[in-house]
MITI-265803 format. One line per field, with one value per residue: residue in one letter; x, y, z of N, C-alpha, C in turn; residue number from 1. Coordinates in pm, 1 decimal, padded with zeros to 6 digits, always signed. Example, Ala and Ser with C-alpha at 12.3 -4.5 7.8 and 13.67 -1.06 7.14 Angstrom:
<pakols>
residu A S
n_px +01319.0 +01285.0
n_py -00569.0 -00225.0
n_pz +00780.0 +00708.0
ca_px +01230.0 +01367.0
ca_py -00450.0 -00106.0
ca_pz +00780.0 +00714.0
c_px +01320.0 +01290.0
c_py -00330.0 +00003.0
c_pz +00780.0 +00787.0
num 1 2
</pakols>
This chain:
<pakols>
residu X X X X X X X X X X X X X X X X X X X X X X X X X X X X X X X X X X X X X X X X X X X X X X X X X X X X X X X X X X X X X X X X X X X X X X X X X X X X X X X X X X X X X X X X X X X X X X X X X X X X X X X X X X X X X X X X X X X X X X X X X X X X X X X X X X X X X X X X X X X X X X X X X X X X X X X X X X X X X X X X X X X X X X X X X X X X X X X X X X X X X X
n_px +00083.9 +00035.7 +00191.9 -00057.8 -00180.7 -00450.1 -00595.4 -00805.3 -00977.7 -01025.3 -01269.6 -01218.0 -01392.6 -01410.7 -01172.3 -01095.6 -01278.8 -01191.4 -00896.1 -00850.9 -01030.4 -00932.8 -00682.4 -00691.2 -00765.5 -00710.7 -00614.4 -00390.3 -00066.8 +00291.1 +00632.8 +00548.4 +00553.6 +00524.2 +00489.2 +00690.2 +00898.4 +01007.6 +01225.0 +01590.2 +01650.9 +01681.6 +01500.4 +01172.8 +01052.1 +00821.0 +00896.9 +00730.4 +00375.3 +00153.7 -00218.7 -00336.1 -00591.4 -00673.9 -00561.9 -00414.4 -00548.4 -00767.9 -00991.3 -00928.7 -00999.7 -01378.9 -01534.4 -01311.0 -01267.6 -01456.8 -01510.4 -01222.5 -01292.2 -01499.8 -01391.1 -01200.6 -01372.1 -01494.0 -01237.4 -01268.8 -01497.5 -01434.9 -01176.2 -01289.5 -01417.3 -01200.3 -01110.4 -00955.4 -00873.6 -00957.1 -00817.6 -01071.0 -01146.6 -01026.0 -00733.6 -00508.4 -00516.1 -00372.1 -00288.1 -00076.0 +00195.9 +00424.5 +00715.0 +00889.0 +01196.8 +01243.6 +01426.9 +01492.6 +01221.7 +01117.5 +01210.3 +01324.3 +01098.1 +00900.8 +00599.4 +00447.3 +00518.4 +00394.4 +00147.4 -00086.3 -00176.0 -00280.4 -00164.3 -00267.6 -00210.8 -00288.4 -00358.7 -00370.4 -00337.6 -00482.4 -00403.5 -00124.9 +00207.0 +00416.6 +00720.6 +00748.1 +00779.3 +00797.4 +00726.4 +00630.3 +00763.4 +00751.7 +00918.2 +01100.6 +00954.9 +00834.1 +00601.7 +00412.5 +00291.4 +00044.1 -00315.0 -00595.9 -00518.5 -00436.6 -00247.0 -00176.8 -00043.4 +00113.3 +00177.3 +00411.1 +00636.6 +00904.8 +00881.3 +00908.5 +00874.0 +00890.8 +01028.2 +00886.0 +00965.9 +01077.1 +00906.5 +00602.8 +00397.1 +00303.8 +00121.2 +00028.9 +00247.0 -00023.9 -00086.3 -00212.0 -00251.2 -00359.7 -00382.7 -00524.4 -00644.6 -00739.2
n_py -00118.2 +00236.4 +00493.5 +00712.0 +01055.5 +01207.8 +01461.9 +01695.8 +01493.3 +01476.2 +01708.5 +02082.1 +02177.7 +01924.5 +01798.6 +01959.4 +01934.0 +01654.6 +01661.2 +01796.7 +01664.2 +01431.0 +01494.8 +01523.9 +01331.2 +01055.7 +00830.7 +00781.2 +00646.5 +00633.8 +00571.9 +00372.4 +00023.6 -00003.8 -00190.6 -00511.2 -00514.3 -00657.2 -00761.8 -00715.4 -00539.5 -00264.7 -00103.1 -00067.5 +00091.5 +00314.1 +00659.4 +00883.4 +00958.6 +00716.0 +00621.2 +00348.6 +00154.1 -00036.6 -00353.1 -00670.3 -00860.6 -00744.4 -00530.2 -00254.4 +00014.7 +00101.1 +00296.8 +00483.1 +00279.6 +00279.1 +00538.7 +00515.1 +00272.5 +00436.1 +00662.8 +00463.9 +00378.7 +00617.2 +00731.7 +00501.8 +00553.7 +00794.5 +00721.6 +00556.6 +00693.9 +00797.5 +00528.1 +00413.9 +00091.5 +00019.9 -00170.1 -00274.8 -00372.3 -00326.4 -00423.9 -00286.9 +00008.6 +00292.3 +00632.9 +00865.6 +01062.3 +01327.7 +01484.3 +01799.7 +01791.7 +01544.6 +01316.4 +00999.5 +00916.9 +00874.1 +00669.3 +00477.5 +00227.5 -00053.7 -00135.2 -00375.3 -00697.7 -00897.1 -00950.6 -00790.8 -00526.9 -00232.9 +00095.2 +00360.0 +00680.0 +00930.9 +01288.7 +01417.1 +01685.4 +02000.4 +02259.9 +02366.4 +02433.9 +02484.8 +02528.0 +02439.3 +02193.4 +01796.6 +01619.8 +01343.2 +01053.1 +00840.5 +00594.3 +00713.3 +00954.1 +01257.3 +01380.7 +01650.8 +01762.6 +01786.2 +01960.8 +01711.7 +01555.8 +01233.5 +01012.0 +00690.6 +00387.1 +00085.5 -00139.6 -00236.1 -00117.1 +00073.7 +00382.3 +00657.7 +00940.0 +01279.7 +01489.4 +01752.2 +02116.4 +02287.1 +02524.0 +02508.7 +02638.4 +02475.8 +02354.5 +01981.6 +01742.2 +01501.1 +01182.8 +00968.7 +00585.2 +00352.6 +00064.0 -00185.6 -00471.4 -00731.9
n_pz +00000.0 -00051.7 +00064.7 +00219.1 +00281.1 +00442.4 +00524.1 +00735.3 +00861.7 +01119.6 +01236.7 +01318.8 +01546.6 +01695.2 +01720.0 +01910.7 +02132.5 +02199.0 +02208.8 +02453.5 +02641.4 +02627.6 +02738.2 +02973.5 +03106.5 +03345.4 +03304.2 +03202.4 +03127.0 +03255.2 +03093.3 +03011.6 +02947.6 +02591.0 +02337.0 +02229.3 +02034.4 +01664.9 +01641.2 +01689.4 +01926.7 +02153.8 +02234.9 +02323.3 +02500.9 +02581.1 +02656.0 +02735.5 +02807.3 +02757.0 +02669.8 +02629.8 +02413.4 +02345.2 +02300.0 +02085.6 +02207.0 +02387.4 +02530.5 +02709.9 +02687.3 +02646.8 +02575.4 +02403.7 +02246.5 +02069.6 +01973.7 +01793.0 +01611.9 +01488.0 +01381.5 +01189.8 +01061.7 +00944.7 +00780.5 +00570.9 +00440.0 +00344.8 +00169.2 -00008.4 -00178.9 -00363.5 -00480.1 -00286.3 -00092.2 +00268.7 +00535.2 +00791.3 +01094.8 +01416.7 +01520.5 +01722.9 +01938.2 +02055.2 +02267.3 +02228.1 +02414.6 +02325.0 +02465.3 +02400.4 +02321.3 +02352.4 +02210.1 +02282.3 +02263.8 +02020.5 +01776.8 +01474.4 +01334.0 +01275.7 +01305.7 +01258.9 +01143.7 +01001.0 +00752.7 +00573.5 +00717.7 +00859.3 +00934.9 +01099.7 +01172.1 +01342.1 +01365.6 +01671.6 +01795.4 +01837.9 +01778.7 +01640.2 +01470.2 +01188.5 +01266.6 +01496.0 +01495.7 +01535.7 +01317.0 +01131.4 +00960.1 +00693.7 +00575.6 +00478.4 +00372.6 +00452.5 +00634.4 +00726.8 +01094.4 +01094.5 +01231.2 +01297.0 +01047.2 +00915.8 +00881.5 +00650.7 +00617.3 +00529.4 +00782.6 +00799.2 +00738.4 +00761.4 +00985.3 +01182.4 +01449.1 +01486.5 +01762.6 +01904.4 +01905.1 +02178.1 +02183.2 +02222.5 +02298.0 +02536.8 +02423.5 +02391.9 +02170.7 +02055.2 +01966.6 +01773.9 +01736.7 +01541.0 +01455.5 +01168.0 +01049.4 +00831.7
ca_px +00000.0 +00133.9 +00145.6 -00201.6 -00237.9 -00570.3 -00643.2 -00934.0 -01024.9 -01118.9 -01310.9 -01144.1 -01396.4 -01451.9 -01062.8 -01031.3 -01299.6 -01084.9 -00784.9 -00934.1 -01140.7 -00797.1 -00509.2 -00720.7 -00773.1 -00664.5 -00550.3 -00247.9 +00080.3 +00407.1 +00711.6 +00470.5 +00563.1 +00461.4 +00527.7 +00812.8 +00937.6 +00996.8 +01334.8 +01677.4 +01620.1 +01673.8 +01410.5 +01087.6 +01041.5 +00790.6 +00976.9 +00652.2 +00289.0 +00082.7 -00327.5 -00394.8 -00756.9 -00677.1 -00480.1 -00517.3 -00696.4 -00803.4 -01037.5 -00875.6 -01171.2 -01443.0 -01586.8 -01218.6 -01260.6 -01590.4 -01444.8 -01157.3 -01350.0 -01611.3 -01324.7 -01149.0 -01559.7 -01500.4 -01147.7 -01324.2 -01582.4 -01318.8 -01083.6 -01410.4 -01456.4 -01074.2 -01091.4 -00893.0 -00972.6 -00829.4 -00879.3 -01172.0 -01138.1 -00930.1 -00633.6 -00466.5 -00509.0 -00326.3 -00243.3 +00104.4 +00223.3 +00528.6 +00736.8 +01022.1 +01370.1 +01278.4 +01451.6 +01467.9 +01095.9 +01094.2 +01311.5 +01282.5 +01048.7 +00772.7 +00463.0 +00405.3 +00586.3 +00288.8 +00099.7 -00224.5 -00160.5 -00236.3 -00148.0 -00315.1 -00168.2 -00370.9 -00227.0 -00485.3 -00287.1 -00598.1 -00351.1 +00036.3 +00242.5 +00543.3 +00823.4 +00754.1 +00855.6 +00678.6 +00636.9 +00592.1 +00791.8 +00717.1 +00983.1 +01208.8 +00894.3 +00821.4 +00448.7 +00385.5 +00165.9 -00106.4 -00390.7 -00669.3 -00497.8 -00426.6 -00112.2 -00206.9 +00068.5 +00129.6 +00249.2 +00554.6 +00680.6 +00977.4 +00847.5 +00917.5 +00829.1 +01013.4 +00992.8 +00860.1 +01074.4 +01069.0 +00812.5 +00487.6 +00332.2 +00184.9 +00045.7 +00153.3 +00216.3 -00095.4 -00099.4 -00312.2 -00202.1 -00426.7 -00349.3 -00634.6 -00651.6 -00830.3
ca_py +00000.0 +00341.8 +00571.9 +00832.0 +01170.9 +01267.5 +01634.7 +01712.0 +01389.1 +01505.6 +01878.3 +02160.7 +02163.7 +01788.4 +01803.5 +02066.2 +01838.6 +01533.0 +01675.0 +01897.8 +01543.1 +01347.4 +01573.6 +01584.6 +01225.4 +01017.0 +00690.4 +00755.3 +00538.1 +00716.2 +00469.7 +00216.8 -00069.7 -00016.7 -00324.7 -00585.7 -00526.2 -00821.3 -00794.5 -00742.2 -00405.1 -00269.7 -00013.4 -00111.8 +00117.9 +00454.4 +00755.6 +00974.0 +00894.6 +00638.6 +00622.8 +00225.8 +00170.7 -00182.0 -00428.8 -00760.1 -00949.1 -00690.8 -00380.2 -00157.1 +00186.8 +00068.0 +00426.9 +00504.3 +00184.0 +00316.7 +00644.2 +00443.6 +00198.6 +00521.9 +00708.4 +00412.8 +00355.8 +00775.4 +00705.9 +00404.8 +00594.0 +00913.6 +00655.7 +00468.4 +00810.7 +00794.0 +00412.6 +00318.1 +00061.5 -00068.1 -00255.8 -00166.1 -00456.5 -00285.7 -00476.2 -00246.5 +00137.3 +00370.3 +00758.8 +00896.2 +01243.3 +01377.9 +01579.1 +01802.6 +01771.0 +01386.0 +01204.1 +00863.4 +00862.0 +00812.1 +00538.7 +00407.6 +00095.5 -00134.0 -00156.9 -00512.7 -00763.3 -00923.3 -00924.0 -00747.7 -00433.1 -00121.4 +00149.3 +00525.8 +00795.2 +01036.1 +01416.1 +01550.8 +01844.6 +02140.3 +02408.6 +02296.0 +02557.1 +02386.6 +02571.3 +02384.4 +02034.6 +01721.1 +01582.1 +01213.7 +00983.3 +00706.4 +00555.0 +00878.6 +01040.7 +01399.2 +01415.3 +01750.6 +01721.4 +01924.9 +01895.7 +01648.9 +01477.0 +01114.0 +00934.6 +00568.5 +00308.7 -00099.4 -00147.5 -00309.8 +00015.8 +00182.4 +00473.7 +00728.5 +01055.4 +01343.8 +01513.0 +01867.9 +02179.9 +02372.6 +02637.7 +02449.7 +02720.0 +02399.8 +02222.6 +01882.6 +01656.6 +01421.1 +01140.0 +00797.4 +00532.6 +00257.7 -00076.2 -00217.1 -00576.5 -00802.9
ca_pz +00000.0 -00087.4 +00205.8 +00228.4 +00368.9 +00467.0 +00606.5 +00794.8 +00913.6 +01233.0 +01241.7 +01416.9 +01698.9 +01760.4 +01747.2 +02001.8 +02209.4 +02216.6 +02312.5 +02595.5 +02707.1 +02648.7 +02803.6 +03090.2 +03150.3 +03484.3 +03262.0 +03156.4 +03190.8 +03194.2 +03097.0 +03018.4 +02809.2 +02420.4 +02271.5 +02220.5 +01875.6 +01624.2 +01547.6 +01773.2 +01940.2 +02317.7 +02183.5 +02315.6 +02589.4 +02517.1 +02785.4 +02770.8 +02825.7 +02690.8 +02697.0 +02598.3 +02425.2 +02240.2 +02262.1 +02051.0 +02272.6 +02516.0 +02529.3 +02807.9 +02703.4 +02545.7 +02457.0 +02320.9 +02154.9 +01991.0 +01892.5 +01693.0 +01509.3 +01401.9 +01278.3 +01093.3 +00957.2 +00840.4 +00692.7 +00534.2 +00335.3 +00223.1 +00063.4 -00091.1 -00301.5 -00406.6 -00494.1 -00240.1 +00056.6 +00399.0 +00670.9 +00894.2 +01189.0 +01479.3 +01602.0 +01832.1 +01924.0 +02193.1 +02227.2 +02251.7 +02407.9 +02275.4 +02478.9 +02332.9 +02367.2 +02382.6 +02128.0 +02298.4 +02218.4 +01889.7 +01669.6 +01293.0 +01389.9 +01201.4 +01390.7 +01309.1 +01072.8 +00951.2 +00610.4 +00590.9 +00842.7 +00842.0 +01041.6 +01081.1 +01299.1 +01347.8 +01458.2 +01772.7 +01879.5 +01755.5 +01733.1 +01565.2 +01379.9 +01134.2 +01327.7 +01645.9 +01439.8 +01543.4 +01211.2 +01117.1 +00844.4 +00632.6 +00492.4 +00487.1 +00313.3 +00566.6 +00721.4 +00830.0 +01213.0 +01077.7 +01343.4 +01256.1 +00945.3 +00955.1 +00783.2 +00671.7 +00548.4 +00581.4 +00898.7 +00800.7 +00690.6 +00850.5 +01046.1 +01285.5 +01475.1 +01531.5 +01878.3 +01905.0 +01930.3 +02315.3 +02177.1 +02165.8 +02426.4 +02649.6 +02334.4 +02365.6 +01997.0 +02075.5 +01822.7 +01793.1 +01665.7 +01558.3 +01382.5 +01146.9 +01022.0 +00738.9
c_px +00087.5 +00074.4 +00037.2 -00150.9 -00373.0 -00607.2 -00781.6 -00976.7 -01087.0 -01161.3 -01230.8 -01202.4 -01425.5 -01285.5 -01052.5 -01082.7 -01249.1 -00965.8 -00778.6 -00979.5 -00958.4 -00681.8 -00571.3 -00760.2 -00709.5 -00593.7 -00445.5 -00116.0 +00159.4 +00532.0 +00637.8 +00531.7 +00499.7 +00426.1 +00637.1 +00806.6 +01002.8 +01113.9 +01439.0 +01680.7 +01627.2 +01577.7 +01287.9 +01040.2 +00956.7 +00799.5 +00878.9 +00475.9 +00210.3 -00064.4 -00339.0 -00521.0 -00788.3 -00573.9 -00505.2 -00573.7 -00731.9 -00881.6 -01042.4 -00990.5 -01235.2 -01490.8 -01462.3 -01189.5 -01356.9 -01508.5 -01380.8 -01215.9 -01417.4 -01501.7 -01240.7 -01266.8 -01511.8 -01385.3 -01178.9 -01354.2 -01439.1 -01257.4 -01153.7 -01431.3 -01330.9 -01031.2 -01005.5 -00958.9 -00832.6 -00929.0 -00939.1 -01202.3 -01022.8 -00824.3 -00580.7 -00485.0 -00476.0 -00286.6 -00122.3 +00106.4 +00357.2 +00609.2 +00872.2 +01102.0 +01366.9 +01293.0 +01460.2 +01295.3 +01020.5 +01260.4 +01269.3 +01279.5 +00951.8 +00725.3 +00455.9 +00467.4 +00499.4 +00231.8 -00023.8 -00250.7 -00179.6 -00195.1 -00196.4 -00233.5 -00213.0 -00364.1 -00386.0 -00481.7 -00414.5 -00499.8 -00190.9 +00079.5 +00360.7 +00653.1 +00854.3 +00752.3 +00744.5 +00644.1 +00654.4 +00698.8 +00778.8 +00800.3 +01085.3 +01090.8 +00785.7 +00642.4 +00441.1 +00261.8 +00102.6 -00239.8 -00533.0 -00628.2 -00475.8 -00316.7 -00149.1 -00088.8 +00049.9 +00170.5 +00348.4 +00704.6 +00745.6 +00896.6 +00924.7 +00868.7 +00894.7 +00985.3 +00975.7 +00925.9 +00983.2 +00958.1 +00692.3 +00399.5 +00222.2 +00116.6 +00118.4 +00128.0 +00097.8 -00096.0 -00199.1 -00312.8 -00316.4 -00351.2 -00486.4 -00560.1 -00748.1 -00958.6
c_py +00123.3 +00410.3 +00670.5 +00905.3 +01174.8 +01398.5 +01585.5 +01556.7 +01379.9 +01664.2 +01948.0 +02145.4 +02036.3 +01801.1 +01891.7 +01973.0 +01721.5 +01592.0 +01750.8 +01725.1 +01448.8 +01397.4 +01488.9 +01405.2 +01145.8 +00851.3 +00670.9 +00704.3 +00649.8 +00592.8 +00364.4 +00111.1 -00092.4 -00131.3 -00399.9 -00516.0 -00667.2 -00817.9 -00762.5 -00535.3 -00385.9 -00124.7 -00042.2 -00033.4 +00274.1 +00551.1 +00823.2 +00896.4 +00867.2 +00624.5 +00463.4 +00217.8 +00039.7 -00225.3 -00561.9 -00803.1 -00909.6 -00509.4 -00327.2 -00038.9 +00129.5 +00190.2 +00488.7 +00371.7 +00218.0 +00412.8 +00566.0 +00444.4 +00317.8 +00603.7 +00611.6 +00429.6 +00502.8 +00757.1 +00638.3 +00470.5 +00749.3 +00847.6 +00573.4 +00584.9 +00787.0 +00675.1 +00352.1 +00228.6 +00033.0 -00133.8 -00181.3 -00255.3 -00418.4 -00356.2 -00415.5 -00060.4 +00190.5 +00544.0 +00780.6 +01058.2 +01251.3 +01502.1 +01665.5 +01800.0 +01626.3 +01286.8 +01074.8 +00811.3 +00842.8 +00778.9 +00515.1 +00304.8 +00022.8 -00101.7 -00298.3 -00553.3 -00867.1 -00867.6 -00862.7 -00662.7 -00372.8 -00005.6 +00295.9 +00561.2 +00906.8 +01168.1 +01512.2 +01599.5 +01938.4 +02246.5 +02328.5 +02421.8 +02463.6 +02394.1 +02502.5 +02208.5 +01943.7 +01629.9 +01404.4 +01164.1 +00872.1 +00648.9 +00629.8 +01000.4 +01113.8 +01423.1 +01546.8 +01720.2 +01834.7 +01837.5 +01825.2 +01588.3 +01317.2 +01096.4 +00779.7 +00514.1 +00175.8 -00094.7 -00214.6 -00246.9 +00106.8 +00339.6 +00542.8 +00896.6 +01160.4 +01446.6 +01716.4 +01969.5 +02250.1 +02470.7 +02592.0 +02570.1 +02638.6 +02286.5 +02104.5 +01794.0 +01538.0 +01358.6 +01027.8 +00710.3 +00379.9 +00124.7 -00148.1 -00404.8 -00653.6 -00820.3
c_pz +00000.0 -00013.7 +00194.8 +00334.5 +00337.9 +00575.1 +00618.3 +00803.8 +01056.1 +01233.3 +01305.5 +01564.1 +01792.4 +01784.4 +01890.0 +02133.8 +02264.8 +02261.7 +02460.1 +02681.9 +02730.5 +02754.1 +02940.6 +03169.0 +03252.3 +03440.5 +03222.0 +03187.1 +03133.9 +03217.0 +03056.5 +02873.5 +02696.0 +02420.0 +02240.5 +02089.7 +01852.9 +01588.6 +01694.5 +01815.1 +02111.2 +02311.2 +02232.5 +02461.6 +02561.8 +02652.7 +02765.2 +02774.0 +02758.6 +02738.1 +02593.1 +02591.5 +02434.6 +02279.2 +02196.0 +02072.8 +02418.9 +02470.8 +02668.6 +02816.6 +02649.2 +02472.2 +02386.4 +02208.9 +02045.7 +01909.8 +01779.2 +01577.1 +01448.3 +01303.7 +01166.9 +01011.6 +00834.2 +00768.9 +00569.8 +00372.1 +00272.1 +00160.1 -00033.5 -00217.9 -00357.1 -00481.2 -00439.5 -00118.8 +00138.9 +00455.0 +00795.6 +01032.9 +01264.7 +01521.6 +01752.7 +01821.1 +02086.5 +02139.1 +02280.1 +02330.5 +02390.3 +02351.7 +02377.5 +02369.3 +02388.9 +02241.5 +02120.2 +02250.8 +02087.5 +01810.9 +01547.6 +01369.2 +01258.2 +01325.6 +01427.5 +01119.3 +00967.7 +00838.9 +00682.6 +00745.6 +00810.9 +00951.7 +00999.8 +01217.9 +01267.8 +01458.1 +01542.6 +01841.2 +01778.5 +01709.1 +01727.7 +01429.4 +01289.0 +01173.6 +01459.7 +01603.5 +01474.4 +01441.7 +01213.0 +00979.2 +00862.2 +00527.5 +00419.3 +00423.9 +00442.0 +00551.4 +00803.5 +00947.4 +01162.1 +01148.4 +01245.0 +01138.8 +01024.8 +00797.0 +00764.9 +00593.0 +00596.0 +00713.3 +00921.7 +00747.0 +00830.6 +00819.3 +01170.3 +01319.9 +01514.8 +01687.1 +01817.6 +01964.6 +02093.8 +02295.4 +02140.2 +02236.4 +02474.0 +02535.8 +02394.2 +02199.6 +02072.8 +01937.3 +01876.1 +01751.4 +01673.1 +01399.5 +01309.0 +01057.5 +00908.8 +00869.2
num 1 2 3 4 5 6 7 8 9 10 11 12 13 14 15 16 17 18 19 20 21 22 23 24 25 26 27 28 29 30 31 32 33 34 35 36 37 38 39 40 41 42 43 44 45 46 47 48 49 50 51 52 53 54 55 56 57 58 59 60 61 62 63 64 65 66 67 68 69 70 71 72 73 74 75 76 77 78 79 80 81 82 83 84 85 86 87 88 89 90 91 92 93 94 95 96 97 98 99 100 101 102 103 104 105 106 107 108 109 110 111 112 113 114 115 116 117 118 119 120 121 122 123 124 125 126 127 128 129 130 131 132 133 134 135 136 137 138 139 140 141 142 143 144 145 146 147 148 149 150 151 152 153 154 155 156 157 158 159 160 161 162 163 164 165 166 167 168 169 170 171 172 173 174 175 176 177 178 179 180 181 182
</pakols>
């Protein structure tokens, strides 16, 4: 699959709602264990905080599980006008916060090693300027974090994120990373 941008995928003020409802949330792990990775790596450790919705064989939120699935559903139908499709059966979904000056928290990784993956990350900081960095790559190819887009690719596709410069004024990079499946 050849990597997608999609702007506006989430509105400005449902965006602004979610991250206001999210920041502010009491679930969050800090240090928490991501995921193993599949290959030889002492990488597997995410240094800022993690909000777990999904995991494969576990629903941790169920109404952040809802959300998800409705927005993969809306991804769904925009790439149905375009002729493209994906996978609309969730596997795994969690949120990230990004602080800056933290480069240990993002690496060139896969997601998952497996056929028939996909992966969205979806950018739900409301307010993001391009000077204050943050951005996303896929395969060396540069994702600006523009708020409410979504980045989709295989999930077997080197990736990584770049950490956000000192002048966010309090934003933090909120991302979301969900995993979809046949």
């Amino acid at each position: 699959m050849k990597t997608i941008l999609l702007e506006n995928v989430i509105p400005e003020k449902e965006l602004f709602f979610l991250y206001t409802e999210l920041i502010k949330s009491s679930v969050w792990c800090v240090n928490a264990k991501s995921t193993d990775v599949e290959y030889q790596s002492n990488k597997n450790f995410l240094h800022g905080p993690q909000l777990v919705v999904k995991l494969p064989d576990q629903i941790l939120n169920y109404g952040l599980y809802m959300l998800g699935q409705t927005i993969i559903y809306r991804i769904e139908h925009i790439l149905k006008d375009k002729n493209i499709g994906i996978h609309t059966k969730m596997f795994r979904m969690w949120f990230n916060i990004t602080y800056s000056g933290e480069e240990t928290q993002h690496w060139l990784h896969t997601d998952i090693t497996e056929k028939n993956r996909q992966t969205i990350v979806l950018f739900m900081t409301p307010v993001w300027k391009n000077d204050w960095n943050g951005n996303f790559y896929v395969d060396g190819e540069k994702f600006l974090f523009k708020p409410g887009s979504a980045v989709i690719f295989d999930s077997k596709e080197f990736h990584t994120g770049e950490s956000p410069s000192s002048k966010t004024f309090n934003w933090q990079r909120l991302t979301c990373n969900i995993i979809t499946e046949e």
